[in-house]
C-alpha positions in Angstrom: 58.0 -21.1 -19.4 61.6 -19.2 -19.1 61.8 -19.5 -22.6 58.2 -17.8 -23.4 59.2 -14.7 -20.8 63.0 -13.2 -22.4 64.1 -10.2 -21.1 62.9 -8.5 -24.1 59.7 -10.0 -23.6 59.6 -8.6 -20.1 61.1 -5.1 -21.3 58.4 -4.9 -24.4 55.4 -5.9 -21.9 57.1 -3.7 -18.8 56.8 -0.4 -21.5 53.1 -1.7 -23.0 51.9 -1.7 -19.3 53.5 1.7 -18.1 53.0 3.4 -21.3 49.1 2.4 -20.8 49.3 3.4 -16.8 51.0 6.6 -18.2 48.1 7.6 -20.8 45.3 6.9 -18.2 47.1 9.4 -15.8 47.3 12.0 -18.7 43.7 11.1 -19.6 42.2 11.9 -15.9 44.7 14.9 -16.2 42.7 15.9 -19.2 39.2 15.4 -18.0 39.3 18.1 -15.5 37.7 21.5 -16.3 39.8 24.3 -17.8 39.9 27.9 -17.6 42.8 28.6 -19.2 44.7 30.1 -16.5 48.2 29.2 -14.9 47.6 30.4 -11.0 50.3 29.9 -7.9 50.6 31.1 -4.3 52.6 34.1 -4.0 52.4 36.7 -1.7 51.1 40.0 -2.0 53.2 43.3 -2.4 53.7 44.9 0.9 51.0 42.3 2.8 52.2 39.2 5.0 48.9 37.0 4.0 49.4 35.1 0.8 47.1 35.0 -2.4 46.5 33.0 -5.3 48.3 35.0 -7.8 47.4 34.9 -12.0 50.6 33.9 -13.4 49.5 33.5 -16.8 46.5 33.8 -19.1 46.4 30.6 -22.1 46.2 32.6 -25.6 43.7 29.7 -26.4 41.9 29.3 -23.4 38.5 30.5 -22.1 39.6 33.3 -19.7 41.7 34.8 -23.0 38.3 36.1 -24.4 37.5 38.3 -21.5 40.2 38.9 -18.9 43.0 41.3 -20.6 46.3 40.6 -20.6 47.2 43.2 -17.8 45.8 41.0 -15.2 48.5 38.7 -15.1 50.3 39.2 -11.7 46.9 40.5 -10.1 45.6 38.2 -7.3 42.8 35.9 -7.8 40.5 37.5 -4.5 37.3 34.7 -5.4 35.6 32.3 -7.6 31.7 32.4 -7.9 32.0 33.9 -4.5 34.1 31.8 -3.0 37.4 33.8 -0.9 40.4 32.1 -2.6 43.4 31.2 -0.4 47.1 30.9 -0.8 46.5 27.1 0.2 44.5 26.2 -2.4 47.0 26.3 -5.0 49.3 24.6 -2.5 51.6 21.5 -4.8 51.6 18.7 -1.7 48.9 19.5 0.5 51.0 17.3 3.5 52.5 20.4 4.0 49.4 21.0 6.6 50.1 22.1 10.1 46.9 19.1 10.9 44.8 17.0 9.8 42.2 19.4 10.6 43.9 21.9 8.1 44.4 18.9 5.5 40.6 18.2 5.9 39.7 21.5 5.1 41.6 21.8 2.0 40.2 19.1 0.7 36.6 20.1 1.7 37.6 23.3 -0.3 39.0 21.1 -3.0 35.9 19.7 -3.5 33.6 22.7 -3.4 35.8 25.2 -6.3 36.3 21.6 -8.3 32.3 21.5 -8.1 31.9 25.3 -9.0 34.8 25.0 -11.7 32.3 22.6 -13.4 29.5 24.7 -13.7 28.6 26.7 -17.2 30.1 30.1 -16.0 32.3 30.8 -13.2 32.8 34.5 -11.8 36.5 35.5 -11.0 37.0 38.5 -9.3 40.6 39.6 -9.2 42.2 42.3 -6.8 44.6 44.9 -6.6 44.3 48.4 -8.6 42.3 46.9 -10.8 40.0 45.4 -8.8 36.4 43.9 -11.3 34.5 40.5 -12.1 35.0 38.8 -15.2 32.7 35.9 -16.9 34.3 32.8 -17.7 33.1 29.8 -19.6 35.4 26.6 -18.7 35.7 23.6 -20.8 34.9 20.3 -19.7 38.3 19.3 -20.5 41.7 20.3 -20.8 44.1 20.2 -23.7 47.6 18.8 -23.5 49.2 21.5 -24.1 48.2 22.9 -21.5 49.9 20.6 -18.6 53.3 21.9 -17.4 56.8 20.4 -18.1 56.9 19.2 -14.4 53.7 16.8 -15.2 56.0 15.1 -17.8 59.1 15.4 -15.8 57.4 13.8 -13.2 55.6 10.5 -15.9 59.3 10.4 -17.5 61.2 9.9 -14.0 58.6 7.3 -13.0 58.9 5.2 -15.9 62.5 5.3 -16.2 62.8 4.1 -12.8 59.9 1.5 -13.6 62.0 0.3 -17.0 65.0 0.3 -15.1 64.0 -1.9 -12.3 62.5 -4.3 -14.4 65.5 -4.8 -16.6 67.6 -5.8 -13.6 64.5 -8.1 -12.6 64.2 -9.5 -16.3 68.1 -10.6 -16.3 67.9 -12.0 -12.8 64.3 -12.7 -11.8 65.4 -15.5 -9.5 67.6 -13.2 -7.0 66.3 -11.1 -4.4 68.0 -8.3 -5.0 67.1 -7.7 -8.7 62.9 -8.4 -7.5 63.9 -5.8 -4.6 65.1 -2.9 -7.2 62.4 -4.0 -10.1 59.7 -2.8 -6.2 61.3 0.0 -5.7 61.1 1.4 -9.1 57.3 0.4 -9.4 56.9 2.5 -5.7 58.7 5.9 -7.5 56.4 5.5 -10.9 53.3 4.7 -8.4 54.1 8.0 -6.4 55.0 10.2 -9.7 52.0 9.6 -11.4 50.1 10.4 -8.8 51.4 13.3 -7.6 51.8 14.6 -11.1 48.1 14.5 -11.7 47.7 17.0 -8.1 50.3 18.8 -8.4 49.9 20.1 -11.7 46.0 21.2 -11.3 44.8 24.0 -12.6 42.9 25.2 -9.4 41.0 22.0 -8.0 40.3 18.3 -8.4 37.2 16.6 -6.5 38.1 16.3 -3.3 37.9 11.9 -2.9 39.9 11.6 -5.9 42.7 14.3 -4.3 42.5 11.8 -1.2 43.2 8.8 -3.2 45.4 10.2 -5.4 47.7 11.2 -1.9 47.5 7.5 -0.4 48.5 6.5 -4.0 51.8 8.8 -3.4 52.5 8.1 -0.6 52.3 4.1 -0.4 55.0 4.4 -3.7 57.1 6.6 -1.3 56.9 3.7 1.2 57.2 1.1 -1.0 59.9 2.1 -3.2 61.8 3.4 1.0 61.5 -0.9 2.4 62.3 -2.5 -0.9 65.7 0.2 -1.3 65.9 -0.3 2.8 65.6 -4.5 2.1 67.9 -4.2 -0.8 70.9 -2.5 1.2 70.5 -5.4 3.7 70.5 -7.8 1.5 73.3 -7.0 -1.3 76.0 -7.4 -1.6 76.2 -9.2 1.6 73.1 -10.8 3.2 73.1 -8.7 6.6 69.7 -9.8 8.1 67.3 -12.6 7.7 63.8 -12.9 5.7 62.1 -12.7 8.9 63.2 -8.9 9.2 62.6 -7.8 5.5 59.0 -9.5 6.0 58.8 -7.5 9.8 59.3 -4.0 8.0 57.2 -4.6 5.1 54.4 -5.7 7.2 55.2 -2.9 9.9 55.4 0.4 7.0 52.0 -1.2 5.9 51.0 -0.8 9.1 52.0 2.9 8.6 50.5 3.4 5.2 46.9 2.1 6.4 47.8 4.3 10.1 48.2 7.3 7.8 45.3 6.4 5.3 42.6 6.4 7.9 44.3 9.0 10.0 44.1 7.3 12.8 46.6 8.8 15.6 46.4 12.7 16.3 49.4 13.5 14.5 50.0 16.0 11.8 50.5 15.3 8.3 54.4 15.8 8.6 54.6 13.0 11.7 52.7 10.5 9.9 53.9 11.4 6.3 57.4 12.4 5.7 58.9 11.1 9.4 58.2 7.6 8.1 60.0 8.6 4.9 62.5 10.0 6.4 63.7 7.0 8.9 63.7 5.0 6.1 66.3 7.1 4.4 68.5 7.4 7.5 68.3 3.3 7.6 69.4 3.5 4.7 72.4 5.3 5.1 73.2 2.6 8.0 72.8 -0.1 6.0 75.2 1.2 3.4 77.6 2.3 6.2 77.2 -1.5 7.1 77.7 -2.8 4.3 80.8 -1.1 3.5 81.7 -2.5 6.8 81.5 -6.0 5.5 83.1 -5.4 2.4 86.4 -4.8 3.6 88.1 -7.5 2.0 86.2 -7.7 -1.3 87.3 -4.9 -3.7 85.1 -5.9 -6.2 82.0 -5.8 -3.8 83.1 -2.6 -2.0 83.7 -0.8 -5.6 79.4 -1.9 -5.8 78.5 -0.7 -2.4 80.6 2.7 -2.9 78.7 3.5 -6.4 75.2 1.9 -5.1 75.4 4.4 -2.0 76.2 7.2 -4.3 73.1 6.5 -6.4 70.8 6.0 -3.8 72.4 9.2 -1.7 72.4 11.6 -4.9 68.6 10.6 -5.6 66.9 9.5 -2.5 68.6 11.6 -0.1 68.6 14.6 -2.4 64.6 14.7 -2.6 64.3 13.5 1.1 66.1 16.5 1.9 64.7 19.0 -0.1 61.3 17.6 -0.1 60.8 15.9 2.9 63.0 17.2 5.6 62.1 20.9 6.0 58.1 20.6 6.5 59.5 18.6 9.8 60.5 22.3 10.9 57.5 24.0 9.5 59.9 24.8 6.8 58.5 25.1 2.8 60.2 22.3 0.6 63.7 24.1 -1.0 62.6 22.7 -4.5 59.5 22.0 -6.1 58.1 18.3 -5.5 57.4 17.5 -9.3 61.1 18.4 -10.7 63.0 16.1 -7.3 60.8 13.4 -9.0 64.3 13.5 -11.3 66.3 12.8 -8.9 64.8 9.1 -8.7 65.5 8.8 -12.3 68.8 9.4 -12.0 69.0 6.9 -9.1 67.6 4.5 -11.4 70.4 5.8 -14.3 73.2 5.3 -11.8 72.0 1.9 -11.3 72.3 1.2 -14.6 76.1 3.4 -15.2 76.7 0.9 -12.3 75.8 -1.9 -14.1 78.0 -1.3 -16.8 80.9 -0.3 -14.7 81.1 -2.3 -11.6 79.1 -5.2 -13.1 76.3 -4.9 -10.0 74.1 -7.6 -9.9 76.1 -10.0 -11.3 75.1 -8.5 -14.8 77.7 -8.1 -17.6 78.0 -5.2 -19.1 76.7 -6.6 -22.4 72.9 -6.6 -20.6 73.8 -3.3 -20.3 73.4 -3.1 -24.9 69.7 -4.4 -24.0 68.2 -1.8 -22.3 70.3 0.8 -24.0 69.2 -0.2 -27.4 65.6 -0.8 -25.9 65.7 2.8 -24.1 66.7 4.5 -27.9 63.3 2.5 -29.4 61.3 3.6 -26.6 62.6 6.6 -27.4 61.9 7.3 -30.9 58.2 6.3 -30.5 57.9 8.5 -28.2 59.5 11.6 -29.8 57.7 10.5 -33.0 54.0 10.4 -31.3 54.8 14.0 -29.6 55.7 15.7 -33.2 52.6 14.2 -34.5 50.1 14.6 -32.2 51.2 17.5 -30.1 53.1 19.9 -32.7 51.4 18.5 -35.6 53.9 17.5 -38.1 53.5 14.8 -40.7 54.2 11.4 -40.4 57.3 10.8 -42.0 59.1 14.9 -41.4 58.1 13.3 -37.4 59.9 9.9 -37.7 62.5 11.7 -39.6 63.3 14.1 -37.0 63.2 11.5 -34.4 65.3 9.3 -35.9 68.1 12.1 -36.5 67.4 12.9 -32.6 68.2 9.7 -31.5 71.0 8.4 -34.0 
């Protein structure tokens, strides 16, 4: 049986899996309707309340054929009569002062993502230039038309995937390495689902926006106890199985708490303080382990890079991200690019590998996943020159082979 399941093995099926997970994401992504319009919150010139501003106008998209180019930087007032708010173009909709206010976003959600679908859709833009425009969406969208940050956001999430399951496949019988393989199937879970939300054009049914936010934020948890359990755990065993079991059990608690909303708390109190004590346990249990390691140079060389890893990425997004909505604060940087930040968690894992030897692993596993990542690679680059800029087979795989050698 260990013979049948290598580590390449693992690897090949690990990318097959993700790379399918990965093109179902980007096919619901595409089966939304399209205007071809790229709309954000900004405020208005000289006015405190905010407005869903027209930030650009696709050259190949519907709203091309009748709204001039001049309207870009209007406001976007309504939409087959419906008032448009700031809020509805909001990227993480936890944001919310309450529940109530989380409730009714997705209420509105549902209604524009139902009038979005019809055969025409009105928009009536403000300013100077105040006038009603005729629009004919598509049924779908075409992939050119989602953002960098939707494939920033399904790159970080399966390099951290690929990453945790290379450590896994090498040693699938420690608890560390299964503990690091969770933790980077928690940050592709929570990418790819908020890189199908946050990278709408204007709405998405509003049970779909609801499942797609409990998807995001059970990764968050998951991938917060499994780093949490693996800091307790490695390099020094600090606590028993009956703890690691205690906060898995007790953060699912949470998740289901949060799911059903069922305390009167606020979005921010029931989804980004939970994210947040994780963090700070984090940092205690990497204070603690340093602690330990006082007479192991090898080990405390680990703990000291580990830390750094998991500081630079997790602590960076939970911090930019997650700390200021606490204090009614907006997020300093925009959820879909800290999504990176995990990658390179993941990628200072695997430095870490090759440099302090973590995990027991020699740095010739490290030549597995390197060589692996360059394949990956090339098919990759190869399928987006053919099927997104249209080159020819072999001028693609040419090109991508000269961009990865």
């Amino acid at each position: 049986m260990a013979r049948r399941f290598t580590p390449v093995r693992i690897l090949i099926g690990t990318a097959v899996l993700c790379a399918l997970i990965a093109a179902l994401t980007v096919f619901v992504a595409l089966a939304q309707p399209w205007m071809g319009l790229r709309l954000s919150a900004e405020p208005e010139t000289g006015a405190e309340a905010r407005a869903v501003m027209i930030r650009a106008i696709a050259p190949d998209g519907p709203a091309s054929q009748v709204l001039p180019p001049s309207l870009v930087g209007a406001p976007l007032v309504a939409l087959s009569g419906m008032p448009l708010v700031a809020f509805d173009m909001v990227e993480e909709p936890d944001v919310a002062e309450d529940f109530v206010a989380m409730r009714m976003f997705l209420d509105r959600q549902q209604k524009l993502n139902t009038l979005i679908r019809a055969p025409q859709v009105i928009l009536e833009t403000g300013g100077d230039d105040a006038a009603r425009f005729t629009v004919v969406p598509r049924s779908s969208r075409p992939i050119t038309s989602l953002p960098p940050v939707f494939w920033v956001q399904i790159l970080s999430g399966m390099v951290s995937a690929m990453i945790g399951v290379w450590v896994l496949s090498l040693r699938r019988g420690q608890l560390p390495a299964r503990l690091l393989g969770i933790a980077g199937g928690g940050v592709m879970l929570s990418a790819f689902a908020a890189a199908l939300y946050s990278t709408r054009e204007l709405a998405l049914p509003g049970a779909l926006f609801r499942w797609l936010g409990a998807l995001n934020h059970a990764g968050a948890l998951m991938f917060g106890v499994a780093m949490l359990s693996l800091l307790l755990v490695y390099p020094v065993r600090l606590v028993s199985m009956r703890l690691l079991w205690g906060l898995t059990v007790f953060f699912a608690g949470v998740w289901v708490v949060e799911t059903a909303r069922a305390l009167p708390l606020g979005p921010a109190e029931l989804f980004h303080l939970p994210a947040v004590l994780l963090m700070l346990a984090i940092v205690l249990a990497g204070i603690a382990q340093f602690v330990k390691t006082a007479g192991d140079p090898a080990a405390r060389a680990a703990v000291r890079w580990f830390a750094l890893s998991v500081g630079a990425g997790a602590g960076g997004f939970v911090l930019f991200i997650l700390v200021p909505p606490l204090f009614s604060a907006e997020p300093v940087l925009s959820q879909g690019y800290a999504f990176a930040l995990f990658a390179l968690l993941f990628m200072g894992v695997a430095a870490g590998v090759a440099r302090y030897q973590l995990f027991d692993l020699d740095r010739v596993t490290f030549r597995l996943v390197f060589y692996f990542g360059a394949v990956a690679l090339l098919v990759m680059i190869d399928a987006v020159l053919i099927y997104v800029v249209s080159l020819s087979r072999p001028a693609a795989f040419a090109l991508s082979l000269a961009a990865i050698a």
